[in-house]
Structures are given as structure tokens and as C-alpha cells.
C-alpha positions as CSV (number, residue, x, y, z in Angstrom):
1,X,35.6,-191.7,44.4
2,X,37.4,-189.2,46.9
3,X,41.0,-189.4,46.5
4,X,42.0,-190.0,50.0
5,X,45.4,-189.1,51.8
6,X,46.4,-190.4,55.7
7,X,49.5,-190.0,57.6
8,X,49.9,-192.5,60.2
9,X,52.5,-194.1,62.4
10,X,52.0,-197.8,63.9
11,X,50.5,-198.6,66.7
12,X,48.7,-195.2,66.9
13,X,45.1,-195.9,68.2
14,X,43.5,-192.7,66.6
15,X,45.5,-193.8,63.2
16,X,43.4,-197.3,63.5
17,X,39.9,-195.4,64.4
18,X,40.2,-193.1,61.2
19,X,41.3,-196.2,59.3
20,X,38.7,-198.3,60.5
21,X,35.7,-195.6,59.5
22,X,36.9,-195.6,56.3
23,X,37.2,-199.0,55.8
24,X,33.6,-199.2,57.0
25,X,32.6,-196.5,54.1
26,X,34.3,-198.7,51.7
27,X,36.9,-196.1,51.0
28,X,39.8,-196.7,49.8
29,X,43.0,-194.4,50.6
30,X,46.9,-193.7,50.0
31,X,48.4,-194.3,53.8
32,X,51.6,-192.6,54.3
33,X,53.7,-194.0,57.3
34,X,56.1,-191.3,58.8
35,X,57.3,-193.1,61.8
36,X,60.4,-193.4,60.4
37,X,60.4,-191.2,57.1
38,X,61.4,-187.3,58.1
39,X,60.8,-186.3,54.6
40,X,57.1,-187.4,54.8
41,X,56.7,-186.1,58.2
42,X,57.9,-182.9,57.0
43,X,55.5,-182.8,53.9
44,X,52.7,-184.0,56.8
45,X,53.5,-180.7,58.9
46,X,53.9,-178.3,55.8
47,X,50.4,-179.5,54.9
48,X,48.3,-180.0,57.9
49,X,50.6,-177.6,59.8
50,X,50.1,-179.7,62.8
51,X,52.7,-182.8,64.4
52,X,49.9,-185.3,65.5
53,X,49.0,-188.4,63.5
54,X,46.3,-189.3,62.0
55,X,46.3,-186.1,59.2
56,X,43.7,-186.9,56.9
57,X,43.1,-185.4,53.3
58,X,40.5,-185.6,50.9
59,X,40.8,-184.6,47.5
60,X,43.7,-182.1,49.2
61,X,41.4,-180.8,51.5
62,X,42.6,-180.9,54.9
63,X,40.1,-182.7,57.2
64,X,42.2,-182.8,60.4
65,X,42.6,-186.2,62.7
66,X,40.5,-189.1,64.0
67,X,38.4,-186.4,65.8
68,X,37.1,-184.9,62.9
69,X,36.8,-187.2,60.7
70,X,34.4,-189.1,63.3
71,X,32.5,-185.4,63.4
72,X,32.1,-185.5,60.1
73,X,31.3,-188.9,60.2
74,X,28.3,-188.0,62.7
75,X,27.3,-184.4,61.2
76,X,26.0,-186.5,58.1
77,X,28.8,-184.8,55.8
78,X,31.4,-187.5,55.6
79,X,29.5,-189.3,52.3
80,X,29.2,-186.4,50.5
81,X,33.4,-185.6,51.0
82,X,33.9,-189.3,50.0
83,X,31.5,-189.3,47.2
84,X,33.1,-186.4,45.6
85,X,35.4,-187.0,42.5
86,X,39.1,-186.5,43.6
């Protein structure tokens, strides 16, 4: 199984959609709040070098937000990601 990295804050609608679509796949994945940890924000923008939540990574790939993942999602190409060994 994919190992699976999101950055989320609460109450962030496109932070629930990503979640939910994974949850549907079955997938599980490491959720990193940074609401109210700089430090993890700081790694989240170093990584994704972008300030929006959802950032999503698969095996340390970055994948982008909600967005994309739901592209991927439709393209057909999001099993293959999450099937992959991480």
C-alpha cells in the first residue's frame, strides 16, 4: 500500500473532499494538521512549495490539492498511485 501524506487544517472543505476519496479507496494516510503548528506548515510549503491546504503526497510524490487528486481520481490513475508500494 501507498504511503500517504495530507496536510490539512479543520474545517477546510477541500481538506474533507480529498479525505473523503480516500476513505472511499480504502486508503489509509498520515494527516498532518498545521492550523496551528508553524513548523509543519513550513515543512508543508518547503515541500509542495505552495500555502493552500489540502497538500497531498504519495509515496513523496507530490500530487497537489483536492483538485487533483479528484483528476486523478477521474483520469483512472489514482488506483495505480495508491496501489503502488510506498
Amino acid at each position: 500500500m501507498a504511503k500517504i501524506e495530507i496536510y490539512t487544517t479543520p474545517f477546510c472543505g477541500y481538506c474533507a473532499r480529498a479525505k473523503s476519496l480516500l476513505d472511499r479507496k480504502g486508503a489509509a494516510y498520515d494527516e498532518m494538521d498545521v492550523m496551528m503548528d508553524d513548523k509543519k506548515r513550513t515543512e508543508m510549503r518547503a515541500r509542495a512549495h505552495r500555502t493552500t491546504v489540502p497538500q497531498i503526497f504519495i509515496n513523496g510524490q507530490h500530487i497537489g490539492g483536492s483538485d487533483e487528486l479528484a483528476a486523478l481520481e477521474q483520469a483512472g490513475k489514482l488506483d495505480a498511485l495508491l496501489a503502488q508500494p510506498g
